[in-house]
N, CA, C and O atoms as a Maestro MAE file, in Angstrom:
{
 s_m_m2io_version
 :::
 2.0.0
}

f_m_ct {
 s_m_title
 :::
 protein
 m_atom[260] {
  # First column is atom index #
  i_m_mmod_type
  r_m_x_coord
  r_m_y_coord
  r_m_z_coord
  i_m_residue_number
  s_m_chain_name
  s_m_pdb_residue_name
  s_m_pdb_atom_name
  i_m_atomic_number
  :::
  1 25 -1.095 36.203 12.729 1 A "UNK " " N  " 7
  2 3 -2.116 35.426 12.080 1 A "UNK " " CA " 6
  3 2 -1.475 34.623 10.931 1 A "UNK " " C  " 6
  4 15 -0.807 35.234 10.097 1 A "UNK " " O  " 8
  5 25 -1.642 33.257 10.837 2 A "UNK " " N  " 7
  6 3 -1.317 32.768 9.903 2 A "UNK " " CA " 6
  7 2 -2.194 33.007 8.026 2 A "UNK " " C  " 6
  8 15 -3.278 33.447 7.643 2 A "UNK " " O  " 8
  9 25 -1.220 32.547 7.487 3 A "UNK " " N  " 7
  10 3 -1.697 32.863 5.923 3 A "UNK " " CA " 6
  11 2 -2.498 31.654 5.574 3 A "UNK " " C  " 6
  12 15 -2.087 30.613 6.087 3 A "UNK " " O  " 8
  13 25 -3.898 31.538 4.562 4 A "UNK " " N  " 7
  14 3 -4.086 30.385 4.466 4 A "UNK " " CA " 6
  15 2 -2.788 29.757 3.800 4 A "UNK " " C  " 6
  16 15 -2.165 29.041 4.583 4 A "UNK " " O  " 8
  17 25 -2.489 29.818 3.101 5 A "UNK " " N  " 7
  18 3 -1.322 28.398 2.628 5 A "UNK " " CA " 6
  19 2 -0.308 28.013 3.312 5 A "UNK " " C  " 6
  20 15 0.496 27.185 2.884 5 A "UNK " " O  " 8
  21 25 -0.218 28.656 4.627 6 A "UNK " " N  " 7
  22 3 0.164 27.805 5.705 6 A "UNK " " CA " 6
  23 2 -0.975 26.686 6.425 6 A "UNK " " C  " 6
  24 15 -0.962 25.463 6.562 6 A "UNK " " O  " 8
  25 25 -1.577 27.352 6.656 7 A "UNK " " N  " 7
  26 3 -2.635 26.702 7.186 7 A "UNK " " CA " 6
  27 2 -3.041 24.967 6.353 7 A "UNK " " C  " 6
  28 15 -3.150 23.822 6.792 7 A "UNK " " O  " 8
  29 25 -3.132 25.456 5.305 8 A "UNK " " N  " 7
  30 3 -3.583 24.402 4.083 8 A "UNK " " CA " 6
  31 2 -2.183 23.483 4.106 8 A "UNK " " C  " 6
  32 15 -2.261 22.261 4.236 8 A "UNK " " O  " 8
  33 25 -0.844 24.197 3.965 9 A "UNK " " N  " 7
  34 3 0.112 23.170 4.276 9 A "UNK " " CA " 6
  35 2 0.251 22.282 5.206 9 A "UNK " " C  " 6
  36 15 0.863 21.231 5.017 9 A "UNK " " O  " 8
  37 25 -0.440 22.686 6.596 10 A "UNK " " N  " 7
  38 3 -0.179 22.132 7.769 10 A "UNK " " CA " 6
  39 2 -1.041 20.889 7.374 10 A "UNK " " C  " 6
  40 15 -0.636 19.728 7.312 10 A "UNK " " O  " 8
  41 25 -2.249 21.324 7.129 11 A "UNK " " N  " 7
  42 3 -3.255 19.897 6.823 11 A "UNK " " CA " 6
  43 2 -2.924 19.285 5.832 11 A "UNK " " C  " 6
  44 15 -3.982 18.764 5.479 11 A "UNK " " O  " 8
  45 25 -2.194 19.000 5.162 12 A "UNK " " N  " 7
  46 3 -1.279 18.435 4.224 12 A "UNK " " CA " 6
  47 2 -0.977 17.760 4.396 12 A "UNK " " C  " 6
  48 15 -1.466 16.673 4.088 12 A "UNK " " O  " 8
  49 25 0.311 17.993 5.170 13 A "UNK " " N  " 7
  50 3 1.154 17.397 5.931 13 A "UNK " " CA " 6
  51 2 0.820 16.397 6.670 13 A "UNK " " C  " 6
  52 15 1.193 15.236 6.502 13 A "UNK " " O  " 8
  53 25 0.023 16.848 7.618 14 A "UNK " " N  " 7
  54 3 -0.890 15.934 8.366 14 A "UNK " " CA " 6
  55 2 -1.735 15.063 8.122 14 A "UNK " " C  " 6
  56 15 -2.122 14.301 9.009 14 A "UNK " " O  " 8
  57 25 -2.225 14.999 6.770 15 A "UNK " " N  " 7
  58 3 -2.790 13.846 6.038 15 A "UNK " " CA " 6
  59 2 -1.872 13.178 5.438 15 A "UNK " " C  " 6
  60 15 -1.966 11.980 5.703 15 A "UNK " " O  " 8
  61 25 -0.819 13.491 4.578 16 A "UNK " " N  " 7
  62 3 0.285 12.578 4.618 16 A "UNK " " CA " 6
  63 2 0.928 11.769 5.517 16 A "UNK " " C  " 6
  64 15 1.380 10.709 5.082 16 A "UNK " " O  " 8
  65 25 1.045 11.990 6.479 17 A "UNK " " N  " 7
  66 3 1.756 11.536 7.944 17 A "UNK " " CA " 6
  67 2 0.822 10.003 8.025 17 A "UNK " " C  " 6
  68 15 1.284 8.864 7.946 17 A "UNK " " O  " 8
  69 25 -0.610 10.411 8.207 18 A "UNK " " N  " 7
  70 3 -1.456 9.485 8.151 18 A "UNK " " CA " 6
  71 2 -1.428 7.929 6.745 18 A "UNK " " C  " 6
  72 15 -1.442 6.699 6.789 18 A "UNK " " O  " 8
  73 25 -1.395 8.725 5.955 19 A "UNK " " N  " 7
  74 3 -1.073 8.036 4.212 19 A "UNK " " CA " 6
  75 2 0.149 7.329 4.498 19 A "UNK " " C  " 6
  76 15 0.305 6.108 4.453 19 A "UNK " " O  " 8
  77 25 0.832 8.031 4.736 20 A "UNK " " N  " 7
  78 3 1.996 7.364 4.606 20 A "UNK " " CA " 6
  79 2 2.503 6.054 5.327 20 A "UNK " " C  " 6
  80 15 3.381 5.270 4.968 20 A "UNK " " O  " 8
  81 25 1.572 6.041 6.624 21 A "UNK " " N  " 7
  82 3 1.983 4.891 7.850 21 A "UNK " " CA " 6
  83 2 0.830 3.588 6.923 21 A "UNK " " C  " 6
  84 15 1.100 2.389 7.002 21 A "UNK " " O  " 8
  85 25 -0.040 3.945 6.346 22 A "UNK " " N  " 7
  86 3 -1.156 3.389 6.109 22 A "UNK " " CA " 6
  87 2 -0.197 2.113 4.283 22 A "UNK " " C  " 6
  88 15 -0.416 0.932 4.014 22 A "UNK " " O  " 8
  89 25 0.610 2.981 3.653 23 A "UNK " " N  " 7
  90 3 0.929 2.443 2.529 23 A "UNK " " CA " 6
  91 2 2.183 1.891 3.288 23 A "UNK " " C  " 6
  92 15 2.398 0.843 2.680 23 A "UNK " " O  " 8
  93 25 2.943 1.972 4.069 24 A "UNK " " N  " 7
  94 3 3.923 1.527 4.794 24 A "UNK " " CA " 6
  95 2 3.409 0.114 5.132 24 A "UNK " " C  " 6
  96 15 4.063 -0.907 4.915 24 A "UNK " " O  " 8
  97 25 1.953 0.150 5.786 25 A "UNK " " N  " 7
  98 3 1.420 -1.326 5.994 25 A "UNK " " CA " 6
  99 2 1.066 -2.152 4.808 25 A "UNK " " C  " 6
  100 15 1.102 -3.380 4.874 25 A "UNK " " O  " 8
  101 25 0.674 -1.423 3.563 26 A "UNK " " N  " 7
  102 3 0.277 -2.249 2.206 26 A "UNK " " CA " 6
  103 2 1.662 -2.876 2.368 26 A "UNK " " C  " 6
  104 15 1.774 -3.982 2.896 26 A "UNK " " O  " 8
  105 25 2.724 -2.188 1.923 27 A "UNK " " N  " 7
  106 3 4.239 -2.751 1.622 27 A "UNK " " CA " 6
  107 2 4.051 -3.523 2.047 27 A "UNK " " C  " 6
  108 15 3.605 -4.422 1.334 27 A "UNK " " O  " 8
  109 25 4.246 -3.820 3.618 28 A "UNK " " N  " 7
  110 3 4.599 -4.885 4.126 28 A "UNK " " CA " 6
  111 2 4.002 -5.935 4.215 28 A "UNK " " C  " 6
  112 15 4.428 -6.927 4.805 28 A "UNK " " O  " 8
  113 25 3.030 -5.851 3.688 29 A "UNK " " N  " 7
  114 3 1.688 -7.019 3.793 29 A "UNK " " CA " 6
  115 2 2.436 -7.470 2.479 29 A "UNK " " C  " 6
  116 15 3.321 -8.321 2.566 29 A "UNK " " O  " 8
  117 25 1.985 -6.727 0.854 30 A "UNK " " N  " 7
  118 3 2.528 -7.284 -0.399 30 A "UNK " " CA " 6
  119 2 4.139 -7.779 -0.243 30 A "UNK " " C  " 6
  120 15 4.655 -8.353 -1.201 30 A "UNK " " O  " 8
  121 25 4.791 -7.580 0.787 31 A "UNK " " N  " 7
  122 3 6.189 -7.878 0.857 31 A "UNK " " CA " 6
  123 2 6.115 -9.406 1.265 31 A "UNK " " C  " 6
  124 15 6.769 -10.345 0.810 31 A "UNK " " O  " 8
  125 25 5.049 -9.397 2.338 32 A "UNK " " N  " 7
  126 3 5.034 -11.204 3.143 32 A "UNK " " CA " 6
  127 2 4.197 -11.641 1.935 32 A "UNK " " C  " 6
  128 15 4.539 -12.822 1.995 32 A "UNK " " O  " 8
  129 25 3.532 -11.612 1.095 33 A "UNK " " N  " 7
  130 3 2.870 -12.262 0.141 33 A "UNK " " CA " 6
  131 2 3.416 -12.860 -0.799 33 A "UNK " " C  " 6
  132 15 3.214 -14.020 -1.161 33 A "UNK " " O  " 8
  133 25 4.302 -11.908 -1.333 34 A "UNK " " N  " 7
  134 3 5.691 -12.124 -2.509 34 A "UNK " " CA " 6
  135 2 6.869 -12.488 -2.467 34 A "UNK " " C  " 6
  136 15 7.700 -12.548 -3.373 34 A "UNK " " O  " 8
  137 25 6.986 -12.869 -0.834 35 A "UNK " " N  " 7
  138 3 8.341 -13.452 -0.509 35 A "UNK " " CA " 6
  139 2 8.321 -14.750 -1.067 35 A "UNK " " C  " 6
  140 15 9.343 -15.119 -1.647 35 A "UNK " " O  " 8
  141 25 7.439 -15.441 -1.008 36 A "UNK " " N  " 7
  142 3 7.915 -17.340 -1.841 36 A "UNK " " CA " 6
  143 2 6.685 -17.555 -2.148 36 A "UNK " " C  " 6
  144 15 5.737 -17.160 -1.469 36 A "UNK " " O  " 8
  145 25 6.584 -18.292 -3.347 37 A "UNK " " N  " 7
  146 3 5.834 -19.025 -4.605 37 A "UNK " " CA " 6
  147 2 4.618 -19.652 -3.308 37 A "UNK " " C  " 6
  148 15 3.445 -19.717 -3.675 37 A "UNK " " O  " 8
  149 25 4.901 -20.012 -2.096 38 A "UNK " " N  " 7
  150 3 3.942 -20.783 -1.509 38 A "UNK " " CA " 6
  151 2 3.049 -19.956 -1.279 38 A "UNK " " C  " 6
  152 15 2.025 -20.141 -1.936 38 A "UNK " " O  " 8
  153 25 3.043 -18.779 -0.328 39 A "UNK " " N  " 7
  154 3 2.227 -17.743 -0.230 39 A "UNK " " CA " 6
  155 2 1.551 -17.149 -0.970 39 A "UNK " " C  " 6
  156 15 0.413 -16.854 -0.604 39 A "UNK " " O  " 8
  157 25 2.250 -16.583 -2.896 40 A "UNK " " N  " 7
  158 3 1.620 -16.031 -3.493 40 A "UNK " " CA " 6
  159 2 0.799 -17.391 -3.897 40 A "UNK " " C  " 6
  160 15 -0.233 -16.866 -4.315 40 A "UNK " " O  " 8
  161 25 0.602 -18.758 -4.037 41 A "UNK " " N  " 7
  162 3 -0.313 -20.012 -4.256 41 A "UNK " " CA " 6
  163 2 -1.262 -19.736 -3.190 41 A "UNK " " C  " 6
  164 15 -2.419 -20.037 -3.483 41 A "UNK " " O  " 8
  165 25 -1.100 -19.283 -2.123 42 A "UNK " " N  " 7
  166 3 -2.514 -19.415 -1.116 42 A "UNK " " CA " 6
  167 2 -3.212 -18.492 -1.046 42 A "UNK " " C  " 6
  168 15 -4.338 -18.482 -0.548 42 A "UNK " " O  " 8
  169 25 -2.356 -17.147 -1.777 43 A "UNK " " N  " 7
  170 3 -2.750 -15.884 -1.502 43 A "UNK " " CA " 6
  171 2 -3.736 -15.917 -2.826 43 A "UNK " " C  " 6
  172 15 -4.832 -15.364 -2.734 43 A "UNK " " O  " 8
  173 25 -3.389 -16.500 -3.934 44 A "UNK " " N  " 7
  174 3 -4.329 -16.825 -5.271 44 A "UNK " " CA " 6
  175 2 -5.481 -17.573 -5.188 44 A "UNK " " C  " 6
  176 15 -6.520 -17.283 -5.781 44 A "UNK " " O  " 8
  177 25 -5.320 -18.586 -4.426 45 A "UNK " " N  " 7
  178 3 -6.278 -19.277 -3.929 45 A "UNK " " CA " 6
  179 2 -7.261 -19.153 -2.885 45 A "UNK " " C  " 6
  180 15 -8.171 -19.982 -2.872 45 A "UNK " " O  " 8
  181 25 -7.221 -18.192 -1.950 46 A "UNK " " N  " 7
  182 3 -7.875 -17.271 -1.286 46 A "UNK " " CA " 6
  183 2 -8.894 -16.143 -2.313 46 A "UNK " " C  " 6
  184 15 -10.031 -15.803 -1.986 46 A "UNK " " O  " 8
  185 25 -8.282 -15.749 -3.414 47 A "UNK " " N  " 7
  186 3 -9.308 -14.896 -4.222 47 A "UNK " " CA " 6
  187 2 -9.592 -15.082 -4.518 47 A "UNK " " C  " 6
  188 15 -10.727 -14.616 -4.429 47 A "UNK " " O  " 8
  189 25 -9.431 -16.020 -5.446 48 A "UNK " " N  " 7
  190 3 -10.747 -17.102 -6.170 48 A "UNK " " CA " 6
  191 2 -11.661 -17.891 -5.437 48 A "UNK " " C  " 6
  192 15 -12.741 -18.264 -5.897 48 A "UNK " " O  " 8
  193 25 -11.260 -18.141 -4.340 49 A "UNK " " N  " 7
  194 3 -12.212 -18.934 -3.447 49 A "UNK " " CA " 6
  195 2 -13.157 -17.406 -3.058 49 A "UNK " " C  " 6
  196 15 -14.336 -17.668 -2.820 49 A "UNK " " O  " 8
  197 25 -12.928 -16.427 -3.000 50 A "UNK " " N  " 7
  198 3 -13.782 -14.630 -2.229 50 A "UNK " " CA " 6
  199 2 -14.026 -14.465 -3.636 50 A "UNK " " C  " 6
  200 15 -14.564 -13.359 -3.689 50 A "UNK " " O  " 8
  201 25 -13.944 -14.927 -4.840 51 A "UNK " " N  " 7
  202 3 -14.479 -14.051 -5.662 51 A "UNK " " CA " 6
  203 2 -14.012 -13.513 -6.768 51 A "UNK " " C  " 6
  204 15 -14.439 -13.459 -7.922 51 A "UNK " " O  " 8
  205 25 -12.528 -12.901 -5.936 52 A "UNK " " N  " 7
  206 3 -12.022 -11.995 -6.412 52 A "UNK " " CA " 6
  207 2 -11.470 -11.654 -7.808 52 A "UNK " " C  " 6
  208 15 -10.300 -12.035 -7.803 52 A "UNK " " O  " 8
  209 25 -11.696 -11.252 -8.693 53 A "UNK " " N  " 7
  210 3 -11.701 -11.342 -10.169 53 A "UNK " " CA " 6
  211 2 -10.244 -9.966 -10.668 53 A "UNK " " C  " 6
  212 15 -10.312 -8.739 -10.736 53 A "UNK " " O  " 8
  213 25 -9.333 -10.726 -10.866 54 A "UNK " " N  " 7
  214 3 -7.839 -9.909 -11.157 54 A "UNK " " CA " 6
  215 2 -7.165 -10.220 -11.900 54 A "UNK " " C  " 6
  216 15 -6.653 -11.339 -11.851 54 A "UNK " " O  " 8
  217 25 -6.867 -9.215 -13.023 55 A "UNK " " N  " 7
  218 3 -5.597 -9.721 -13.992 55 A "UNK " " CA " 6
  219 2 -4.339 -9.551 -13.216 55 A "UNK " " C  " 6
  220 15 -3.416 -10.248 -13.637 55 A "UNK " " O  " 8
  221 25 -4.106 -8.904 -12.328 56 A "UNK " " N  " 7
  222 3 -2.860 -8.207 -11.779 56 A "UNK " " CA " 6
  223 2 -2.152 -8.950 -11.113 56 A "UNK " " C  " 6
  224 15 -2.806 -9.978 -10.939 56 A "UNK " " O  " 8
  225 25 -0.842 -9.061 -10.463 57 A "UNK " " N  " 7
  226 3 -0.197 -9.689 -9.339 57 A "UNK " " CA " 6
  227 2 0.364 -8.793 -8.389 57 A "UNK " " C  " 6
  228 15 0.929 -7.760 -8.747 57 A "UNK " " O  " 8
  229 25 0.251 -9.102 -7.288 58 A "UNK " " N  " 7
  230 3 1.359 -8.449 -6.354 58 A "UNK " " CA " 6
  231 2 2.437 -8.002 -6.632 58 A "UNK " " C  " 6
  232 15 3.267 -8.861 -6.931 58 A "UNK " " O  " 8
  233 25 2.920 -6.508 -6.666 59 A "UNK " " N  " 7
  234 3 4.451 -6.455 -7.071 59 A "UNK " " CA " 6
  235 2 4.930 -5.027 -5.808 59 A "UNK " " C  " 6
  236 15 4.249 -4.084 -5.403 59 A "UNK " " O  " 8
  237 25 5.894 -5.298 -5.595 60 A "UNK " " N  " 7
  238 3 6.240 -3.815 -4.787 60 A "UNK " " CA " 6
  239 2 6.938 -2.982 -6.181 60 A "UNK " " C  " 6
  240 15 7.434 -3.450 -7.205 60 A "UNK " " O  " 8
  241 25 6.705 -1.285 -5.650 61 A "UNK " " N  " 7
  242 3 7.540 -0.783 -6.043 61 A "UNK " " CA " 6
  243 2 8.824 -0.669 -6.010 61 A "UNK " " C  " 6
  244 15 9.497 -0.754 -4.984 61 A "UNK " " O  " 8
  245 25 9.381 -0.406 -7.482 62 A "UNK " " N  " 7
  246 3 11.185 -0.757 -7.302 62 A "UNK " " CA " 6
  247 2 11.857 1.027 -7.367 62 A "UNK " " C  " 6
  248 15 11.780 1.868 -8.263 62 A "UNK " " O  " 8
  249 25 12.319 1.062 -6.377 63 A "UNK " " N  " 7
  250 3 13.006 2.024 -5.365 63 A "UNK " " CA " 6
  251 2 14.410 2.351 -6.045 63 A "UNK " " C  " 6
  252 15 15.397 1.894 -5.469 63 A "UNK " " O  " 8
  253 25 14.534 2.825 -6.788 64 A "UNK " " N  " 7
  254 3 16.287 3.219 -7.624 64 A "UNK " " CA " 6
  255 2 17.224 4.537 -7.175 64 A "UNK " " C  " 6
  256 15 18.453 4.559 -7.102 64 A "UNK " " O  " 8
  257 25 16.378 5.521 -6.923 65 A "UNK " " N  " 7
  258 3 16.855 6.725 -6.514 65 A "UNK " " CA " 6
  259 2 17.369 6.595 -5.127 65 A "UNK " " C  " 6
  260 15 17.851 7.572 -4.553 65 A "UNK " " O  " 8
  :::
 }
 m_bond[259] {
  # First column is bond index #
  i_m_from
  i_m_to
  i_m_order
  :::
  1 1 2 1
  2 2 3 1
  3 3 4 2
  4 3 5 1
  5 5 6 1
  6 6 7 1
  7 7 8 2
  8 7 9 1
  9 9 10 1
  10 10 11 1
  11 11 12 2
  12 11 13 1
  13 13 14 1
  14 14 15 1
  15 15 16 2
  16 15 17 1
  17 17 18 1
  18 18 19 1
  19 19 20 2
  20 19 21 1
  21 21 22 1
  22 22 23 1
  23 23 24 2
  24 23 25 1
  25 25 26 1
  26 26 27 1
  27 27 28 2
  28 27 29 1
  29 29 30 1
  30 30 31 1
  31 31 32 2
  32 31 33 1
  33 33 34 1
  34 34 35 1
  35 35 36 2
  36 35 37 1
  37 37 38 1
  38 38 39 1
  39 39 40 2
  40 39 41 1
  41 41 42 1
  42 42 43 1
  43 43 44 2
  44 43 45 1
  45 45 46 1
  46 46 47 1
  47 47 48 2
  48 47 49 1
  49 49 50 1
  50 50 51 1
  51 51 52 2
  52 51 53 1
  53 53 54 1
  54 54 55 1
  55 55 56 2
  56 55 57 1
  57 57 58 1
  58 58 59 1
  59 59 60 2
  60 59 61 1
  61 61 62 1
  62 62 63 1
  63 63 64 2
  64 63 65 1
  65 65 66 1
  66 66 67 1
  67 67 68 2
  68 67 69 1
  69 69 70 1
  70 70 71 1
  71 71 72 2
  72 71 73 1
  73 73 74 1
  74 74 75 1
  75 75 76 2
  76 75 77 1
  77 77 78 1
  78 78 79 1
  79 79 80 2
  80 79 81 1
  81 81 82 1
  82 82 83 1
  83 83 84 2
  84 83 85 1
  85 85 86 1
  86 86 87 1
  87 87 88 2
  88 87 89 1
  89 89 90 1
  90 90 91 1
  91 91 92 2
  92 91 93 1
  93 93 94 1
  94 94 95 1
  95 95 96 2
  96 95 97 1
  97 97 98 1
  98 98 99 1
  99 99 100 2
  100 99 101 1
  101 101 102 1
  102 102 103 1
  103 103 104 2
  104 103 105 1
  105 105 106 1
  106 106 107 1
  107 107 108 2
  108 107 109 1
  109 109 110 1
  110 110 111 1
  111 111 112 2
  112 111 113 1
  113 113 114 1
  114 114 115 1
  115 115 116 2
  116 115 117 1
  117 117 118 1
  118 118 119 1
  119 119 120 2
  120 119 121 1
  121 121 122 1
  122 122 123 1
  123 123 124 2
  124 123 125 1
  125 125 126 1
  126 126 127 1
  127 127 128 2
  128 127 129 1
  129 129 130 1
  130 130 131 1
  131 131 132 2
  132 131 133 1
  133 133 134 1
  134 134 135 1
  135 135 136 2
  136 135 137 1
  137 137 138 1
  138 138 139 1
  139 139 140 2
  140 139 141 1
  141 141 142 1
  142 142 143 1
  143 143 144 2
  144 143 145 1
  145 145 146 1
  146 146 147 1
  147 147 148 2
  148 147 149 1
  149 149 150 1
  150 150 151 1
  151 151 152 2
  152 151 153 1
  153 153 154 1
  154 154 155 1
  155 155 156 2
  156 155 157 1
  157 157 158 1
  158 158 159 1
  159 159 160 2
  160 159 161 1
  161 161 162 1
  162 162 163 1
  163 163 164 2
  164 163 165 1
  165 165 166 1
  166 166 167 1
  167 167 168 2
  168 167 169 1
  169 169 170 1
  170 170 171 1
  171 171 172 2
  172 171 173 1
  173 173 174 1
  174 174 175 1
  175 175 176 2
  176 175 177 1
  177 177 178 1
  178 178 179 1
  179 179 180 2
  180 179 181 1
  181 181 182 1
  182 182 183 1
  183 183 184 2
  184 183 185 1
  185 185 186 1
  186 186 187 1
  187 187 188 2
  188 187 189 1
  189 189 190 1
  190 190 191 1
  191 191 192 2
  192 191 193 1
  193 193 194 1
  194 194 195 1
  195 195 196 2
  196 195 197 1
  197 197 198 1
  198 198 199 1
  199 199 200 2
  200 199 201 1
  201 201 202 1
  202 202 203 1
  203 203 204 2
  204 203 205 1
  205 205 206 1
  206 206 207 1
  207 207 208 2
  208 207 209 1
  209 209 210 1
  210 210 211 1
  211 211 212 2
  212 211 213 1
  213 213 214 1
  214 214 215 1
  215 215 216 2
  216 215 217 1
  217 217 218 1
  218 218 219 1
  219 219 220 2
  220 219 221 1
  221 221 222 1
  222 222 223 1
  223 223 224 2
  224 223 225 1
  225 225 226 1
  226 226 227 1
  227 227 228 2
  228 227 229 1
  229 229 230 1
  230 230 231 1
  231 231 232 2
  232 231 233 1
  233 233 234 1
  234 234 235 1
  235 235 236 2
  236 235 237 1
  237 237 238 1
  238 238 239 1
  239 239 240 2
  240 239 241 1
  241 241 242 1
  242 242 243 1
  243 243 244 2
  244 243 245 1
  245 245 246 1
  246 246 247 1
  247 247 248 2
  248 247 249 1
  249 249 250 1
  250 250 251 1
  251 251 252 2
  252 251 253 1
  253 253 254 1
  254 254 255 1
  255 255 256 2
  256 255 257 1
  257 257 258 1
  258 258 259 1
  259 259 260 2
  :::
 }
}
């Protein structure tokens, strides 16, 4: 018989697996956005035209380790 905190690990895991493919797609979306000045211009201009009200910009995380 398993212990719960195996059990609880397994579903863990398994929601990570999920998370993880899911922020793998943010990356790559904010990656084609931030590649050149033209994109992040249409990509700005797309939110203001929806609405969209943001102090923030697109940035990926920077990866050192």
């Amino acid at each position: 018989m398993c212990c719960c905190a195996h059990i609880l690990n397994l579903i863990v895991q398994d929601d990570l697996l999920v998370i993880g493919e899911a922020i793998a797609k943010i990356c790559d979306n904010v990656a084609y956005w931030t590649t050149s000045p033209t994109r992040e211009q249409i990509f700005d201009e797309a939110t203001h035209q929806l609405s969209i009200q943001s102090t923030k910009k697109l940035a990926l995380d920077c990866k050192t380790c």
